[in-house]
N, CA, C and O atoms as CSV, one atom per row, in Angstrom:
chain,resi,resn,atom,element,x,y,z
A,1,UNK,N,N,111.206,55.516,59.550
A,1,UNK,CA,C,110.629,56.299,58.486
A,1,UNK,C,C,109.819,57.436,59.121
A,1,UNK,O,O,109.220,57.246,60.179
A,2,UNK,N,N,109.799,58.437,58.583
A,2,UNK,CA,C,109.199,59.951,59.145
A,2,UNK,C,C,107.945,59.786,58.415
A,2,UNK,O,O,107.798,59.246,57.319
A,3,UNK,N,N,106.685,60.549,59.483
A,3,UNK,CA,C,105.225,60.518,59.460
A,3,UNK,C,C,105.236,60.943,57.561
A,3,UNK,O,O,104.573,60.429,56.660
A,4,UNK,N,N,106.149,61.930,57.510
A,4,UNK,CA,C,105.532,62.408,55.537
A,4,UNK,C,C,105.948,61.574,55.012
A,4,UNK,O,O,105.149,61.316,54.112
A,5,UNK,N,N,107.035,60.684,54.963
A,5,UNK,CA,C,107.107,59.670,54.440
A,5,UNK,C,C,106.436,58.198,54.383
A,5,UNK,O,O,106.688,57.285,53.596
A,6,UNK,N,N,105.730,58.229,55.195
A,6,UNK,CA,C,104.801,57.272,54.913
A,6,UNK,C,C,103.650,57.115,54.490
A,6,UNK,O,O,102.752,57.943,54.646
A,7,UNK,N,N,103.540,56.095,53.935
A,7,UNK,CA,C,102.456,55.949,53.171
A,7,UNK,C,C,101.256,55.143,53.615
A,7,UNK,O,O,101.304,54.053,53.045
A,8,UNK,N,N,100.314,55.227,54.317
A,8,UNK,CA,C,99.098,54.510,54.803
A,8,UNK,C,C,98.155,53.739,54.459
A,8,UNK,O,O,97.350,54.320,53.731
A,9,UNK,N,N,97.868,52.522,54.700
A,9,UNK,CA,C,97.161,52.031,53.285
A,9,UNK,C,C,96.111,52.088,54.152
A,9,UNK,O,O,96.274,52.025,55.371
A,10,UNK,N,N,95.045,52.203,53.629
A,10,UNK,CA,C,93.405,52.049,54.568
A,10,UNK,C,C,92.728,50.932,54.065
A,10,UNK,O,O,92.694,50.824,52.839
A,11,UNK,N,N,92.299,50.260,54.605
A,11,UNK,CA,C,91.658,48.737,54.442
A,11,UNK,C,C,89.972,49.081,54.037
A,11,UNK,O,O,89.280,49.754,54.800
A,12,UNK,N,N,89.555,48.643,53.021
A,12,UNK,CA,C,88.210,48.708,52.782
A,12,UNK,C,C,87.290,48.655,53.629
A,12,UNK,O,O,86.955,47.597,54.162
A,13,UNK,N,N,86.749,49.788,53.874
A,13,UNK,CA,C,85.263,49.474,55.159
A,13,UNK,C,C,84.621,49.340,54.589
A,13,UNK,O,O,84.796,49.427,53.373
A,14,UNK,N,N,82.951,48.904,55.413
A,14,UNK,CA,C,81.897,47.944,54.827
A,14,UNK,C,C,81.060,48.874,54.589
A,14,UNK,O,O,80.754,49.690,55.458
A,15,UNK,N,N,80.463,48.898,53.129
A,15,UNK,CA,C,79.623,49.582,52.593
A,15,UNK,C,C,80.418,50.423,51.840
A,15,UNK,O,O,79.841,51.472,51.554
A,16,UNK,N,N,81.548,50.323,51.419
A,16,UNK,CA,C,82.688,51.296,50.578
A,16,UNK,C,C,82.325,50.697,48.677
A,16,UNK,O,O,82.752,51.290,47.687
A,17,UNK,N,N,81.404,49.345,48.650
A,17,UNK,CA,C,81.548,49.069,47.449
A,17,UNK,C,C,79.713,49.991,46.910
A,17,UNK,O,O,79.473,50.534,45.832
A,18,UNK,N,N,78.750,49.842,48.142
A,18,UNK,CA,C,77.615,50.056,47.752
A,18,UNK,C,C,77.857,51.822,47.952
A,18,UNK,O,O,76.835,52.467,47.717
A,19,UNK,N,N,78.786,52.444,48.258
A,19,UNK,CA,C,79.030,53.690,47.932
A,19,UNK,C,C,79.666,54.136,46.587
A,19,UNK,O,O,79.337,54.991,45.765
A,20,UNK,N,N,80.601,53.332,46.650
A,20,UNK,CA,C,80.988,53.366,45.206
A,20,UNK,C,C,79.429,53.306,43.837
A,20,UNK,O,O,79.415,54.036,42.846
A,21,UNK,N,N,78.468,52.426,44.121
A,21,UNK,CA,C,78.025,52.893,43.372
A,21,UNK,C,C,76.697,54.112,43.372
A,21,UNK,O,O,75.968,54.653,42.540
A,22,UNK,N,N,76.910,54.135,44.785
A,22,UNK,CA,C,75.479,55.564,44.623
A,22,UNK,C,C,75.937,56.563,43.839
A,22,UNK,O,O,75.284,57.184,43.001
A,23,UNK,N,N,77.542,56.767,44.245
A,23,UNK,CA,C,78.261,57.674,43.724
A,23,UNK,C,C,78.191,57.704,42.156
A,23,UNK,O,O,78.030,58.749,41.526
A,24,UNK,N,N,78.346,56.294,41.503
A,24,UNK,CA,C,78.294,56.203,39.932
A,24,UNK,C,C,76.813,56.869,39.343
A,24,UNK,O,O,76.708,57.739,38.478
A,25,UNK,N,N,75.672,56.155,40.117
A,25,UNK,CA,C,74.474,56.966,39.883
A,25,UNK,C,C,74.323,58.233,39.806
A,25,UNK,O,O,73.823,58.943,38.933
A,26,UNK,N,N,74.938,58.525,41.084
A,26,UNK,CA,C,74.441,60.301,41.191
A,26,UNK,C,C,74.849,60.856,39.758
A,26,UNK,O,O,74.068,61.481,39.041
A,27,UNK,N,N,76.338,60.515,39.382
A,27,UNK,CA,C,76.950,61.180,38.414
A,27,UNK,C,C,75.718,60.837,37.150
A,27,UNK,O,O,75.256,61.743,36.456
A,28,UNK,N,N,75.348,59.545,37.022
A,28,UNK,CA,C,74.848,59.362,35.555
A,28,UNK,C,C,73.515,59.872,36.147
A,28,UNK,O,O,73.211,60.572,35.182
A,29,UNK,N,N,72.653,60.017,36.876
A,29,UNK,CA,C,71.450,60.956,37.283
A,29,UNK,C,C,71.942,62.016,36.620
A,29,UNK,O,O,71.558,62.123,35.455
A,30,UNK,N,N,72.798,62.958,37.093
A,30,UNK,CA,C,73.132,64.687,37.347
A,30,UNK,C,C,73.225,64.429,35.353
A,30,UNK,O,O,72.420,64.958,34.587
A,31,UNK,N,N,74.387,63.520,34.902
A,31,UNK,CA,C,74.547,63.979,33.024
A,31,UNK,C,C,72.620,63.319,32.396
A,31,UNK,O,O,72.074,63.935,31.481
A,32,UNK,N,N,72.079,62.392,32.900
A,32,UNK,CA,C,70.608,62.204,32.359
A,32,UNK,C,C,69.921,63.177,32.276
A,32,UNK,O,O,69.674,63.594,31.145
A,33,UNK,N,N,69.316,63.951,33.573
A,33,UNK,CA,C,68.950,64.920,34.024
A,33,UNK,C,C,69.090,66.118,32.720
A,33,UNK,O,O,68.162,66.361,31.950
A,34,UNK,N,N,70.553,66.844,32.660
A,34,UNK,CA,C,70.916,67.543,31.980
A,34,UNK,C,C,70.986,67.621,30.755
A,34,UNK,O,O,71.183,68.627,30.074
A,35,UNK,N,N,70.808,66.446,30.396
A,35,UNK,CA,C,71.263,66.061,28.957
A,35,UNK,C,C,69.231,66.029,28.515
A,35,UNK,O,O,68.701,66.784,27.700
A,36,UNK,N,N,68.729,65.278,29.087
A,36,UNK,CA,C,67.155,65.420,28.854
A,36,UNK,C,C,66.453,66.818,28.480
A,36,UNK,O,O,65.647,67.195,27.629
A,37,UNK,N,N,67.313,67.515,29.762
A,37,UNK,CA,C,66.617,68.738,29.739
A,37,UNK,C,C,67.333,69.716,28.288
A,37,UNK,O,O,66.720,70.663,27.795
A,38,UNK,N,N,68.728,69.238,27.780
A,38,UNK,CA,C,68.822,70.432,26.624
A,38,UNK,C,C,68.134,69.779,25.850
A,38,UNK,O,O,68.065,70.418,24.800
A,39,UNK,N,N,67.412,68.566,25.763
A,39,UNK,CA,C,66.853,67.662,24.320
A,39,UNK,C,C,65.249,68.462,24.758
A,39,UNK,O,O,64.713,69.197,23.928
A,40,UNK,N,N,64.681,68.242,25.964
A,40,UNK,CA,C,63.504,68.793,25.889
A,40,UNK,C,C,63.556,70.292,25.784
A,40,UNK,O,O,62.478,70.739,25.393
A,41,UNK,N,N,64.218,70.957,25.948
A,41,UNK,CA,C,64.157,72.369,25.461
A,41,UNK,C,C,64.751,72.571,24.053
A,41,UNK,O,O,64.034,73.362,23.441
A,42,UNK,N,N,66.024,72.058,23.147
A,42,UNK,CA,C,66.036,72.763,22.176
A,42,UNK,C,C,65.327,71.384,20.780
A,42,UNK,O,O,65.449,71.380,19.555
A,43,UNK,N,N,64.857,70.727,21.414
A,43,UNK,CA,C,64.599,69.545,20.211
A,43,UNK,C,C,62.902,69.582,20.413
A,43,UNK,O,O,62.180,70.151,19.594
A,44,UNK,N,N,62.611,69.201,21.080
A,44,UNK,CA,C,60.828,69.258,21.336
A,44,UNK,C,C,60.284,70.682,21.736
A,44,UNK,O,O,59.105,70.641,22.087
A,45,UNK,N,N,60.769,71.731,21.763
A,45,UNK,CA,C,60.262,72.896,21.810
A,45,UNK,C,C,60.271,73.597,20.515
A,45,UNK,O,O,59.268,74.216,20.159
A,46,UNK,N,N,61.109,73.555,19.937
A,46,UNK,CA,C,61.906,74.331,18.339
A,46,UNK,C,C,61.882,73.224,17.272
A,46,UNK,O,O,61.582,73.619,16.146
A,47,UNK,N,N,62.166,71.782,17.426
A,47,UNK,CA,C,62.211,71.332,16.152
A,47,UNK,C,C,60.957,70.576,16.385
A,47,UNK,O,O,59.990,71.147,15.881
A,48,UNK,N,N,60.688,69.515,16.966
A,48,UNK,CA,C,59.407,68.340,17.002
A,48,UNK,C,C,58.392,69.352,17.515
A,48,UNK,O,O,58.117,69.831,18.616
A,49,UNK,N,N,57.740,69.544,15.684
A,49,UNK,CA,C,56.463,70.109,15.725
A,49,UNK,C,C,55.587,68.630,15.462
A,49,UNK,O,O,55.885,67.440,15.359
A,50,UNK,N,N,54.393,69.415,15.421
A,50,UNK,CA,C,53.244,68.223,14.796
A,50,UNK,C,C,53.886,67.388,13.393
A,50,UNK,O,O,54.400,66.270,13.396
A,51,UNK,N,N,53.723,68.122,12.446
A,51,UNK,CA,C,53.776,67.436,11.168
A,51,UNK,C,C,54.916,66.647,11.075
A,51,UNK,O,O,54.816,65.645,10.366
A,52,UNK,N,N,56.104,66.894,11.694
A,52,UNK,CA,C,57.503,66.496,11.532
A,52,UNK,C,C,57.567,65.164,12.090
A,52,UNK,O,O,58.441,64.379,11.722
A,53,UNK,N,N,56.167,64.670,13.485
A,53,UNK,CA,C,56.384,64.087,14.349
A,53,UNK,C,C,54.941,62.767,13.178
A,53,UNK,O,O,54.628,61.620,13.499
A,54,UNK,N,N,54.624,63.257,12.402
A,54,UNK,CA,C,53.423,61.985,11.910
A,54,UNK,C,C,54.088,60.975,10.962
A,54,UNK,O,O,53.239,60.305,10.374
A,55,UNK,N,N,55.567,60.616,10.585
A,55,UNK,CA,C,56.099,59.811,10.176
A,55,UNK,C,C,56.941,59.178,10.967
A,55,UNK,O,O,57.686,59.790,11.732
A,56,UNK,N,N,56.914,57.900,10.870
A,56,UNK,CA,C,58.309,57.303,11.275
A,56,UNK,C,C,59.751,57.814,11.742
A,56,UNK,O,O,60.227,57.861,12.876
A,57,UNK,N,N,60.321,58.201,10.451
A,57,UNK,CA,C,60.947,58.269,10.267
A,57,UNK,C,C,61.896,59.998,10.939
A,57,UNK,O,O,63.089,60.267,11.077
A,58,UNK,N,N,60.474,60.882,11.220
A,58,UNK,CA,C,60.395,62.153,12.177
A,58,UNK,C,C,60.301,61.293,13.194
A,58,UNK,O,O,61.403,61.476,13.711
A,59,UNK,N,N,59.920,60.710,13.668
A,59,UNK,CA,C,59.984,60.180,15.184
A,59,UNK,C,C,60.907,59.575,15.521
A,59,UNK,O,O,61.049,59.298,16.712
A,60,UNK,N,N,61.693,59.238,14.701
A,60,UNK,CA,C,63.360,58.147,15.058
A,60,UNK,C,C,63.861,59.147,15.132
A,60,UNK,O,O,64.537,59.387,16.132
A,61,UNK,N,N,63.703,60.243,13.962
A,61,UNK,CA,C,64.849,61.114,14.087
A,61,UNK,C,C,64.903,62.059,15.383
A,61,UNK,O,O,65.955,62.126,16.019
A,62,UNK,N,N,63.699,62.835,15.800
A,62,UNK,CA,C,63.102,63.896,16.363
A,62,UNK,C,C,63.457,63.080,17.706
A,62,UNK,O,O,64.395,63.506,18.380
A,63,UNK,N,N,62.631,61.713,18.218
A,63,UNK,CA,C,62.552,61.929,19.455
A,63,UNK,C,C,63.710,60.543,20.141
A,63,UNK,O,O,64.424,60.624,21.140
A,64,UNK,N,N,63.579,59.565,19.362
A,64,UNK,CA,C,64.515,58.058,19.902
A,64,UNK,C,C,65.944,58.564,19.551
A,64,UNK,O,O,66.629,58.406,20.563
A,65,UNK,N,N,66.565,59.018,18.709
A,65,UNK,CA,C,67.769,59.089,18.479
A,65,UNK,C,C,68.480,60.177,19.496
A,65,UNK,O,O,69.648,60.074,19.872
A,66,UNK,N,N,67.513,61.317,19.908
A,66,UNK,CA,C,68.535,62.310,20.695
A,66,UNK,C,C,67.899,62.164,22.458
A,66,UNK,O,O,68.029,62.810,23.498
A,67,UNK,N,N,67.012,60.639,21.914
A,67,UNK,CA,C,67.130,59.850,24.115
A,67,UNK,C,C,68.683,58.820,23.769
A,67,UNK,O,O,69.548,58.667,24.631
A,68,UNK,N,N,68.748,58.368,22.734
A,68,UNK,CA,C,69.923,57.569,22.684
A,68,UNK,C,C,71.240,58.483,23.167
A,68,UNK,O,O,72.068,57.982,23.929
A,69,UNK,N,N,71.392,59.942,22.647
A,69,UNK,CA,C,72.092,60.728,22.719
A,69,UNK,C,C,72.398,61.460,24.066
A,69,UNK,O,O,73.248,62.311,24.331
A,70,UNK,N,N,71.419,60.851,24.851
A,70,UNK,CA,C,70.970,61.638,26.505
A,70,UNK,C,C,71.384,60.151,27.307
A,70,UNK,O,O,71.794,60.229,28.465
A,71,UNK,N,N,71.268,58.918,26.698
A,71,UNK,CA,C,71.290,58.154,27.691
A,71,UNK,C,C,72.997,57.216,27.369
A,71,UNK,O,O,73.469,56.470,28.227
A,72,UNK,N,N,73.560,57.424,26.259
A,72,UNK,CA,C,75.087,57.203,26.052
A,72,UNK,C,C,75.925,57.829,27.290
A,72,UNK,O,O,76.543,57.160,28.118
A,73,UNK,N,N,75.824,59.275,27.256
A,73,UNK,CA,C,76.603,60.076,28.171
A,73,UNK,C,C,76.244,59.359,29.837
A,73,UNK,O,O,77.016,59.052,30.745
A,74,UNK,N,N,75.120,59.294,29.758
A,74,UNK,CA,C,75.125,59.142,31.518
A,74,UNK,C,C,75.301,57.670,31.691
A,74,UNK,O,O,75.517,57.178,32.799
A,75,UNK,N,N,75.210,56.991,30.631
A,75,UNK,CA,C,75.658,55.102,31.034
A,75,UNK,C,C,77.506,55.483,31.003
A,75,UNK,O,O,78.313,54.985,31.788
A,76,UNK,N,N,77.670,55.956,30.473
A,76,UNK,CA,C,79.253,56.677,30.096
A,76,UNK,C,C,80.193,57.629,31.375
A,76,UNK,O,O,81.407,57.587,31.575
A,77,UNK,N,N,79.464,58.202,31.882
A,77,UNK,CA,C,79.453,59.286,32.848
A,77,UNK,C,C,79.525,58.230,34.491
A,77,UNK,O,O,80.464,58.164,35.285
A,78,UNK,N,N,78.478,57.686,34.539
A,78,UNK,CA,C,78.663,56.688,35.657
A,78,UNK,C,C,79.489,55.472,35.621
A,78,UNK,O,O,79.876,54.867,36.621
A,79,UNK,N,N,79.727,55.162,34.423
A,79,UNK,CA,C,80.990,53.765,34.745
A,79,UNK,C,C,82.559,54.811,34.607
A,79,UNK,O,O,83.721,54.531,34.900
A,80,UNK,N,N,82.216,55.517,34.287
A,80,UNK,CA,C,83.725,56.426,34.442
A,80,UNK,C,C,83.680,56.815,35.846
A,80,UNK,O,O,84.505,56.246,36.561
A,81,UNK,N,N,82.906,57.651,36.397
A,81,UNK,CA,C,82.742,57.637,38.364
A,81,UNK,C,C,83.194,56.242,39.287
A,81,UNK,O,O,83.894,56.151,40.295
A,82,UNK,N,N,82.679,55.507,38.709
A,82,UNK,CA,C,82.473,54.195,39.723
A,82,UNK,C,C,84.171,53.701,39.660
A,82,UNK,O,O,84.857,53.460,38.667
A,83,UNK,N,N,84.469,53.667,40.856
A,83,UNK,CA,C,86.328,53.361,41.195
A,83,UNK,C,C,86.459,52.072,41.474
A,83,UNK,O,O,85.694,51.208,41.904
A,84,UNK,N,N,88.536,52.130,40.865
A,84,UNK,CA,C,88.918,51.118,41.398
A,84,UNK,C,C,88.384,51.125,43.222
A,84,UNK,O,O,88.026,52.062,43.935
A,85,UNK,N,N,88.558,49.437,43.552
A,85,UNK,CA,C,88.928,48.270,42.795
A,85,UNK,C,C,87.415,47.795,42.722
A,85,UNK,O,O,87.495,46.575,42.580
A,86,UNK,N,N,86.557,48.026,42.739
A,86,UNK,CA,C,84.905,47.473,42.139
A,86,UNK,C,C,84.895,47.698,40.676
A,86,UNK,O,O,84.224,46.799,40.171
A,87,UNK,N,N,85.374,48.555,39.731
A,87,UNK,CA,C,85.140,48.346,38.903
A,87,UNK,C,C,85.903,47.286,38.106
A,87,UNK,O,O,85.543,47.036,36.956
A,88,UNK,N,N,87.150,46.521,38.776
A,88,UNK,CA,C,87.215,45.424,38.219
A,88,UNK,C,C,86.276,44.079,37.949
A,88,UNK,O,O,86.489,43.320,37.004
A,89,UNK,N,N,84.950,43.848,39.146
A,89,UNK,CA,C,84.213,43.213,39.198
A,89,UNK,C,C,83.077,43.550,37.794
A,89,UNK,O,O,82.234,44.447,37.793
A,90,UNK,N,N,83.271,42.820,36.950
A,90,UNK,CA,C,81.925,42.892,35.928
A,90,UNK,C,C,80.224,43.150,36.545
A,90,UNK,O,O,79.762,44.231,36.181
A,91,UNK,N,N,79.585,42.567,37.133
A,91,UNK,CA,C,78.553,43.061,37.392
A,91,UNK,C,C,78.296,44.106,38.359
A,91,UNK,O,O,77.302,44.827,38.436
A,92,UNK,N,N,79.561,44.084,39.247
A,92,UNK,CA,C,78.862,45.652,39.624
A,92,UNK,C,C,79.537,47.011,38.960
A,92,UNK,O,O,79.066,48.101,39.285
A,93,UNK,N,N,80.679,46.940,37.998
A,93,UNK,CA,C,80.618,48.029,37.053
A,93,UNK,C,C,79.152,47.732,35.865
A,93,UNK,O,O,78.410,48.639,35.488
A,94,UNK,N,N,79.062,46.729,35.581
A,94,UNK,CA,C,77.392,47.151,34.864
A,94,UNK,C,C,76.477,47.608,35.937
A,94,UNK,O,O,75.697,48.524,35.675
A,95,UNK,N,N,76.484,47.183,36.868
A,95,UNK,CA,C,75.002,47.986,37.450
A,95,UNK,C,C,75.096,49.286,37.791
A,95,UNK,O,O,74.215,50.146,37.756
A,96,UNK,N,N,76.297,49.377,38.146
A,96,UNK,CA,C,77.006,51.344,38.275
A,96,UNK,C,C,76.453,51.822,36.776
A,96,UNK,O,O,75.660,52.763,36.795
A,97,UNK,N,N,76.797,51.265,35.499
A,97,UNK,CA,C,76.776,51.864,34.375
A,97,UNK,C,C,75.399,51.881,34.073
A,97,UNK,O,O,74.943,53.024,34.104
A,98,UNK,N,N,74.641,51.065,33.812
A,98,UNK,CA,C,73.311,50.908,33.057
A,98,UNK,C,C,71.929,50.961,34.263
A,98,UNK,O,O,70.754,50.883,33.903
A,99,UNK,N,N,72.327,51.093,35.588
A,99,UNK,CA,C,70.805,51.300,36.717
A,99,UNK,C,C,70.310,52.545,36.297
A,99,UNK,O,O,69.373,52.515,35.498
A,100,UNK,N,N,70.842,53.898,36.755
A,100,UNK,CA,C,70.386,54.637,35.939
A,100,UNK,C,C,69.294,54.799,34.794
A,100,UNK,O,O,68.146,55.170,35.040
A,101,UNK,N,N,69.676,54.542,33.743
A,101,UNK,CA,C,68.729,54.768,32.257
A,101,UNK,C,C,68.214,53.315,32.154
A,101,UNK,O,O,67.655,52.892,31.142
A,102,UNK,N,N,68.458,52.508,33.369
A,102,UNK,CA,C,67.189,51.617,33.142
A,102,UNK,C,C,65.879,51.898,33.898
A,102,UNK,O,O,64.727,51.759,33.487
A,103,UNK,N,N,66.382,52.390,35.284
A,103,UNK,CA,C,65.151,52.768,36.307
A,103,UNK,C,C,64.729,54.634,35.806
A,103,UNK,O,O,64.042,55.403,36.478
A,104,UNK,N,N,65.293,54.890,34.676
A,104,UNK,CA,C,64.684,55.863,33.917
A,104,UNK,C,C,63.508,55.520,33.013
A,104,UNK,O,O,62.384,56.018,33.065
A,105,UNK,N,N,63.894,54.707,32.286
A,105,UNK,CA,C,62.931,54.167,31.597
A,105,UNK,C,C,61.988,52.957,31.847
A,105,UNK,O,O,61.231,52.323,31.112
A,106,UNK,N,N,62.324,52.876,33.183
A,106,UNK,CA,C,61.292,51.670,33.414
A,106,UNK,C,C,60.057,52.598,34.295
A,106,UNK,O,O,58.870,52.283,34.383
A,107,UNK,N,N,60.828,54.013,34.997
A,107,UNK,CA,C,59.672,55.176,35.652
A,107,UNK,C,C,59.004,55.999,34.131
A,107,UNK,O,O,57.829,56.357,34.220
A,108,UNK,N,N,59.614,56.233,33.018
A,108,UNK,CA,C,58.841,56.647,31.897
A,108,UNK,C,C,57.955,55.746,31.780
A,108,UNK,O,O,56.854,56.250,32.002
A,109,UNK,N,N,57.861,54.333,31.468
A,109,UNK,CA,C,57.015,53.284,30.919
A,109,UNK,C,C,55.990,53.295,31.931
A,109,UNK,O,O,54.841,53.030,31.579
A,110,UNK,N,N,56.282,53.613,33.354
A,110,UNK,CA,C,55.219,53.480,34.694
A,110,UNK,C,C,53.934,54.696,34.031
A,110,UNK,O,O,52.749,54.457,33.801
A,111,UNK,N,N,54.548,55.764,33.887
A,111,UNK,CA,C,53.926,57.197,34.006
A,111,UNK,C,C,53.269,57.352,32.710
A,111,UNK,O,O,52.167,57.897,32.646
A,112,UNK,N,N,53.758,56.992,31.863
A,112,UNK,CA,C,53.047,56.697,30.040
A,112,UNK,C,C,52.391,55.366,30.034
A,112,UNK,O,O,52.030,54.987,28.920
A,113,UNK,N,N,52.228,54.809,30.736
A,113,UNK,CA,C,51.710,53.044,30.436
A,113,UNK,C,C,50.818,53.460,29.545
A,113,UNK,O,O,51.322,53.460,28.423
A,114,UNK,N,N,49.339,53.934,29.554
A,114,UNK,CA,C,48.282,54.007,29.086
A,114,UNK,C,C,48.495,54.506,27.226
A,114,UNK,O,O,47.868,54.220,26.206
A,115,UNK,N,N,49.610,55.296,27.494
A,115,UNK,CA,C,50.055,56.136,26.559
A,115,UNK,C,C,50.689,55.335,24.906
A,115,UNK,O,O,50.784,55.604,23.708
A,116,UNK,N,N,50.968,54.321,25.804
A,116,UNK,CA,C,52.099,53.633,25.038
A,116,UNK,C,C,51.851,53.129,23.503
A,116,UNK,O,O,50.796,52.534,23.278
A,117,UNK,N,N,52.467,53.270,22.798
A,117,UNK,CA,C,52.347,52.088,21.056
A,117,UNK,C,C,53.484,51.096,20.999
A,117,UNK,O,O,54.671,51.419,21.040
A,118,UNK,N,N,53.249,50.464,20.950
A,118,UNK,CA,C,54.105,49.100,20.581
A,118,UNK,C,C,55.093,50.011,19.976
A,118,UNK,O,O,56.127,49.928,20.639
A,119,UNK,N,N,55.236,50.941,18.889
A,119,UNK,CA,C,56.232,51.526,17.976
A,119,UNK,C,C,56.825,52.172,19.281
A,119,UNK,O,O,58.053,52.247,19.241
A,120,UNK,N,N,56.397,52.530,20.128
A,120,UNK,CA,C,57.092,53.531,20.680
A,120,UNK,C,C,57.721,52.378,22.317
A,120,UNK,O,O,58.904,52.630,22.545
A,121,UNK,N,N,57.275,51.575,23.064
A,121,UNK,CA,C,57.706,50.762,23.297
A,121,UNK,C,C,58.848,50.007,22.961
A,121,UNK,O,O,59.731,50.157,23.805
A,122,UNK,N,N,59.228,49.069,21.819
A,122,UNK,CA,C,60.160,48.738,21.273
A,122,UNK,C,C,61.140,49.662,20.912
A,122,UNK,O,O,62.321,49.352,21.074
A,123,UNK,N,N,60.846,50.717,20.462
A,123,UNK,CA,C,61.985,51.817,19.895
A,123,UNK,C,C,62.265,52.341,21.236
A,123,UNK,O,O,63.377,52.866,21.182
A,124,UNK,N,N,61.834,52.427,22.261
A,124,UNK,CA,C,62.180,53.527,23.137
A,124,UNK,C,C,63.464,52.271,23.991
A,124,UNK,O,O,64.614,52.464,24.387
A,125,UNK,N,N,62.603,51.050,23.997
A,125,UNK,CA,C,64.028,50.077,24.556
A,125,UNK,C,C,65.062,49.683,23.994
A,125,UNK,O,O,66.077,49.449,24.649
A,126,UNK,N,N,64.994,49.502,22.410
A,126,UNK,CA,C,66.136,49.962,21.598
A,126,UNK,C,C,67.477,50.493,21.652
A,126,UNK,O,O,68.650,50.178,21.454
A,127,UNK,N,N,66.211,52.136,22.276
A,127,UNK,CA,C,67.576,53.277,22.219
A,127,UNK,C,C,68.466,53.125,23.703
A,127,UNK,O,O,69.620,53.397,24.034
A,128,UNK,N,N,67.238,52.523,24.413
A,128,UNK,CA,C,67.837,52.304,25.948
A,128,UNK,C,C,69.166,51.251,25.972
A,128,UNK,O,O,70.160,51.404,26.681
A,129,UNK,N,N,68.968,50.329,25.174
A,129,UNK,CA,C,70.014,49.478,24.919
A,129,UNK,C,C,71.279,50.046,23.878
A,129,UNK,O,O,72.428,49.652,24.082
A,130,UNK,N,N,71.053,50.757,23.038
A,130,UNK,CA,C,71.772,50.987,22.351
A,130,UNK,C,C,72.731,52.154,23.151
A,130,UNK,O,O,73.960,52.148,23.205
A,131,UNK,N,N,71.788,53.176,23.768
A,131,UNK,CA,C,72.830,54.009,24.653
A,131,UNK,C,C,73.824,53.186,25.475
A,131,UNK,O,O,75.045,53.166,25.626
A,132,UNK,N,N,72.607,52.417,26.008
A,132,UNK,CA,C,73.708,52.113,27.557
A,132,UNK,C,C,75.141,50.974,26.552
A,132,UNK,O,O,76.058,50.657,27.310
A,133,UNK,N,N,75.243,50.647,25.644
A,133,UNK,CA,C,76.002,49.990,24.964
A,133,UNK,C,C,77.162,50.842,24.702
A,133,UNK,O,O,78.371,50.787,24.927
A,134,UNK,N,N,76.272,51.724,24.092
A,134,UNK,CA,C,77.763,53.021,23.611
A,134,UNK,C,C,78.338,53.694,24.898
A,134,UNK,O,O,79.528,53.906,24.668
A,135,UNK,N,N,78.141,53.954,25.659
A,135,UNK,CA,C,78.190,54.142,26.643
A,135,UNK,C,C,79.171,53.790,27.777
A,135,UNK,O,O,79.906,54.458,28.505
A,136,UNK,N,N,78.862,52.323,27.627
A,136,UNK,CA,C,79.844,51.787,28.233
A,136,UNK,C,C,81.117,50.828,27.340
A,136,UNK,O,O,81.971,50.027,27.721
A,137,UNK,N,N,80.798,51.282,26.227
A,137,UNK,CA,C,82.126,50.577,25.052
A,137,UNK,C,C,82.613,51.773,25.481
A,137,UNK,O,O,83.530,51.527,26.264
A,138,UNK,N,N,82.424,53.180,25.334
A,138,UNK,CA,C,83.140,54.569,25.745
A,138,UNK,C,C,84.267,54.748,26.604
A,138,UNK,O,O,85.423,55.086,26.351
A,139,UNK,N,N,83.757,54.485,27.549
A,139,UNK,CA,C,84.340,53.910,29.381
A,139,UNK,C,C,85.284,52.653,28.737
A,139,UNK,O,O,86.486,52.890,28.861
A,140,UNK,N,N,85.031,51.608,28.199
A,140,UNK,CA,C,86.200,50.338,27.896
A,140,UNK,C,C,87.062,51.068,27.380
A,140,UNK,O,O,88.132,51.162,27.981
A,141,UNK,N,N,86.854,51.908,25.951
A,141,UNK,CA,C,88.017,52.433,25.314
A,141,UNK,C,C,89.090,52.882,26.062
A,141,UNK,O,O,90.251,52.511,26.236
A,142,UNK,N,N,88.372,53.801,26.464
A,142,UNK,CA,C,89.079,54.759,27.554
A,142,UNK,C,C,90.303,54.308,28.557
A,142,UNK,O,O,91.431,54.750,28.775
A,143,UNK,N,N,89.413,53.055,29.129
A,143,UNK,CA,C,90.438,52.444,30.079
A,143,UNK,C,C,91.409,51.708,28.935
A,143,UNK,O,O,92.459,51.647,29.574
A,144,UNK,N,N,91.648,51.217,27.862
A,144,UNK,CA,C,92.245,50.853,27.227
A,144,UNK,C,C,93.045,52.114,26.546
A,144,UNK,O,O,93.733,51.484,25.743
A,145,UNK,N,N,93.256,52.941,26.429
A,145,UNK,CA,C,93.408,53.608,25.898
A,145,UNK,C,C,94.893,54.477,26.948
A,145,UNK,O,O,95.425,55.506,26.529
């Protein structure tokens, strides 16, 4: 058989799975990152004024629903990065998918501790769960699909 005709298989080297997932991170870092920053510029600069923000129901809308909307894409974004054949393994395609927007929100909760309301506590882990859910049902479809 001639050198173009062959086909080479390369045998997994060590540390090829814990690359696989820095790689998934970086990606869901780089869409968090980005996605934060159009919510903090066109949602908390232009829409979440004061008054909008003293009900409930302005605060689900205004500020938990469009972190849910920031943290779908990048739980979504990193289990789509993270490659065969690790992502056949269940727990380390979840930790590729959901490390990210958890060690996001577990460095928000560090830096706000003092800050915090129970309302805003519970709702803010909520949305954390609810993203990283949609998120990675996204990524299942997909591969089904």
């Amino acid at each position: 058989m001639t050198r173009y005709g062959y086909q080479r298989v390369r045998p997994q080297r060590r540390g090829a799975a814990f690359l696989a997932l820095v790689r998934a991170w970086a990606a869901g870092a780089v869409v968090l990152v980005l996605t934060e920053y159009i919510q903090a510029t066109l949602v908390h600069d232009y829409v979440a004024t004061g008054p909008r923000l003293d009900t409930f129901g302005g605060r689900l809308l205004l500020i938990h629903l469009p972190n849910a909307l920031c943290v779908a894409p990048a739980a979504w974004a990193a289990a789509r990065i993270h490659r065969e054949p690790y992502r056949a393994s269940t727990p380390r395609h979840l930790t590729a998918s959901f490390a990210v927007p958890v060690v996001a929100q577990l460095l928000n909760m560090a830096v706000q501790w003092e800050e915090l309301a129970a309302e805003g506590l519970l709702l803010s882990n909520a949305v954390l769960v609810v993203g990283c859910v949609a998120g990675y049902a996204g990524d299942r479809l997909q591969d089904e699909a």
